[in-house]
C-alpha positions, 0 to 999 in steps of 0.5 A: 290312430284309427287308421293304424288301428284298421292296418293292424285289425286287417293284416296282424293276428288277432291274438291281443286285446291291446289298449286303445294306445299308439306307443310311440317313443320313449325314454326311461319310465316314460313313453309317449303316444301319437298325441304326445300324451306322457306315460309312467310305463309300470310294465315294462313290456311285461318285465322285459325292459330292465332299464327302460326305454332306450337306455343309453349304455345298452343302445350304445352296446347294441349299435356297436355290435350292429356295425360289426357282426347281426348274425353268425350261426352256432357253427362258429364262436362268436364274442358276446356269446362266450363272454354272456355266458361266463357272465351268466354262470359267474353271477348265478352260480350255475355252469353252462348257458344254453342260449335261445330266443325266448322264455317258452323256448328255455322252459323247453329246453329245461324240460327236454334236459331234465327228460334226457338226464333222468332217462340215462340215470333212471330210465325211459320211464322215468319223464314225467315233469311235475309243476304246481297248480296256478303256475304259468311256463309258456304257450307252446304245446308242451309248456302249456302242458306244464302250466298249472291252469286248465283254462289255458289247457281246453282248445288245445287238446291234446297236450304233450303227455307227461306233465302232472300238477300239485297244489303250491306250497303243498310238499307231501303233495309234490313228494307222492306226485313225483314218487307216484308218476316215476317223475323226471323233474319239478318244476316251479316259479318262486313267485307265480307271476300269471298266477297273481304275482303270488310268492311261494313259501320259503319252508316249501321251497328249502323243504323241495330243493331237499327232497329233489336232491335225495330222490335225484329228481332234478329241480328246473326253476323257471325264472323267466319273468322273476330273473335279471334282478326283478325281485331284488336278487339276480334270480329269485331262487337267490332269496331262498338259498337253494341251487338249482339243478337247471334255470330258465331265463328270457324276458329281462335279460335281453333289455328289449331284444329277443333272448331267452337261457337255459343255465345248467348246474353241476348235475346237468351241465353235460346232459345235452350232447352235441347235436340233442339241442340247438336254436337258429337265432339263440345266442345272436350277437346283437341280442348278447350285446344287449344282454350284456349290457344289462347284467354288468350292471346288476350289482348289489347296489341296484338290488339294494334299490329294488329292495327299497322300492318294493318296500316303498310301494309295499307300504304306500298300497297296504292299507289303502283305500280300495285295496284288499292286499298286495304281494309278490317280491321285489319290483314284481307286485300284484295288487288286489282291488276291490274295483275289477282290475281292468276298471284300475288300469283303464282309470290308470290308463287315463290319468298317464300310468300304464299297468299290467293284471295278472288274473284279477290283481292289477299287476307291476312290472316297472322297470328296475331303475324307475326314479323314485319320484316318478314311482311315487307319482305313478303309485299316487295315480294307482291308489286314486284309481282304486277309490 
């Protein structure tokens, strides 16, 4: 480890504060180090691997592509990409995917959609995209501009203009921001996830989707890490009965290989005209394969289990010692310590449970068909670690 530990100091950017672990294989809920320590993984490669590591159905999909075609650009058709697209619209209502690499990069996507619509309905003038304080779209310079955290903001002045944020949960709050700033767009996660796994409140939520449909102030929902099943609904904004007008999506709906999607409602299917978007690698065939895989299998029956965990886990921390709350919706939870949270993740760490934070929670992001007794193990060693 030590020797890898040198390669990776000396040659990768020093981006990452990673743990002191060598992953180095997998299956399901389980990983294992250059030991061969065993792991219980309540992270998921913070939300990505749906079914776990090295899932055999989406292996099996991912192969099969591999063997016929890695890589065509968007100049042509190709299968997986049609057929993940009428996947997508199918199961979430919307209209038209647009498919690219990664969370940050279907967030911009979103915002460049809810510009173009709002300047041909409105005007130039009307861009602004309004998002909520503690919020969390992304690294880029202009998603970062969206999120609704200064920290991430300081070294990196100037941001893209055109961005201004209301406190959650506040509607006249959001109102005269949007009215006030001629605003193009809202948009908003259901849970703030990099915030403190933290839920908004559904009056809010049916209170915006509301006014943003009077105003024809089109509502962008960010599902990157709440969508593909995390919270016990395909997409989140499913649990608070809105439809919204543009969705971003990434993180889980690849399974492990890069994808991210914007998905478009009536109001915006036709927004971008050919040659206004486009993405070298959105849309790859392996990626979609992969993807495909993993949203046949979302079904009511697996919501169902999520459900049943969240609620499980739910119950066995409220209440427990060395624990002053938990949220979030779903199998994407944040658990408040009165230990630091990074004490909890390394004492989790050591007793073979891997956790992620989110501010000053400790964080779960497990994948969606963890087996029920390794969740109980894994939530045993986390209650022991918070004592």
């Amino acid at each position: 480890m030590s020797e890898l530990k040198n390669i990776d100091k000396s040659y990768v950017a020093n981006t990452y504060a990673r743990f002191p672990i060598e992953v180095i294989s997998g299956k399901g809920s389980l990983v294992y180090d250059d030991t061969g320590k065993e792991y219980i993984d309540m992270g998921s490669g913070i939300g990505v691997t749906a079914f776990g590591i090295a899932d055999d159905v989406w292996v099996a999909a991912v192969e099969k592509q591999l063997g016929k075609l890695q890589h065509m650009s968007n100049l042509y058709y190709t299968e997986p990409c049609a057929l993940l697209a009428k996947l997508l619209c199918e199961k979430s209502g919307m209209k038209k995917a647009f498919f690219c690499n990664s969370g940050a990069e279907a967030n911009e996507g979103a915002i460049k959609t809810a510009r173009r619509y709002a300047a041909e309905k409105k005007g130039p003038e009307y861009y602004t995209i309004v998002t909520l304080e503690n919020s969390f779209h992304g690294r880029t310079i202009s998603t970062l501009a969206a999120t609704g955290q200064e920290h991430y903001h300081e070294l990196f002045q100037p941001l893209t203009p055109g961005f201004v944020h209301a406190p959650a949960n506040d509607l006249e709050a959001v109102k005269k921001a949007a009215l006030d700033n001629k605003a193009a767009a809202v948009m908003i996660e259901c849970v703030q996830g990099e915030g403190g796994v933290i839920p908004l409140e559904k009056d809010f939520v049916l209170g915006l989707a509301d006014f943003c449909e009077k105003e024809d102030i089109l509502l962008l929902v960010d599902e990157v890490q709440t969508g593909n099943g995390r919270t016990g609904a395909l997409y989140a904004f499913m649990n608070f009965g809105i439809r919204p007008d543009v969705v971003s999506t990434a993180k889980g709906l690849g399974g492990g290989l890069p994808l991210g999607a914007v998905l478009f409602g009536e109001k915006t299917e036709f927004t971008l005209k050919a040659g206004e978007h486009a993405s070298t690698f959105g849309g790859n065939p392996v990626c979609c394969a992969g993807a495909i895989s993993v949203l046949e299998r979302m079904d009511e029956k697996l919501m169902a289990e999520v459900k049943e965990k969240s609620a499980y886990v739910f119950q066995a921390l409220e209440g427990a010692p060395g624990v002053e709350g938990v949220s979030g919706m779903g199998l994407m939870i944040g658990i408040k310590t009165v230990k630091p949270a990074g004490d909890v993740v390394k004492a989790c760490m050591e007793n073979g449970v891997l956790c992620l934070t989110a501010k000053d929670k400790v964080r779960l992001l497990p994948a969606l068909n963890i087996p029920m007794p390794l969740l109980e193990k894994a939530i045993e060693v986390i209650k022991g670690a918070c004592v």
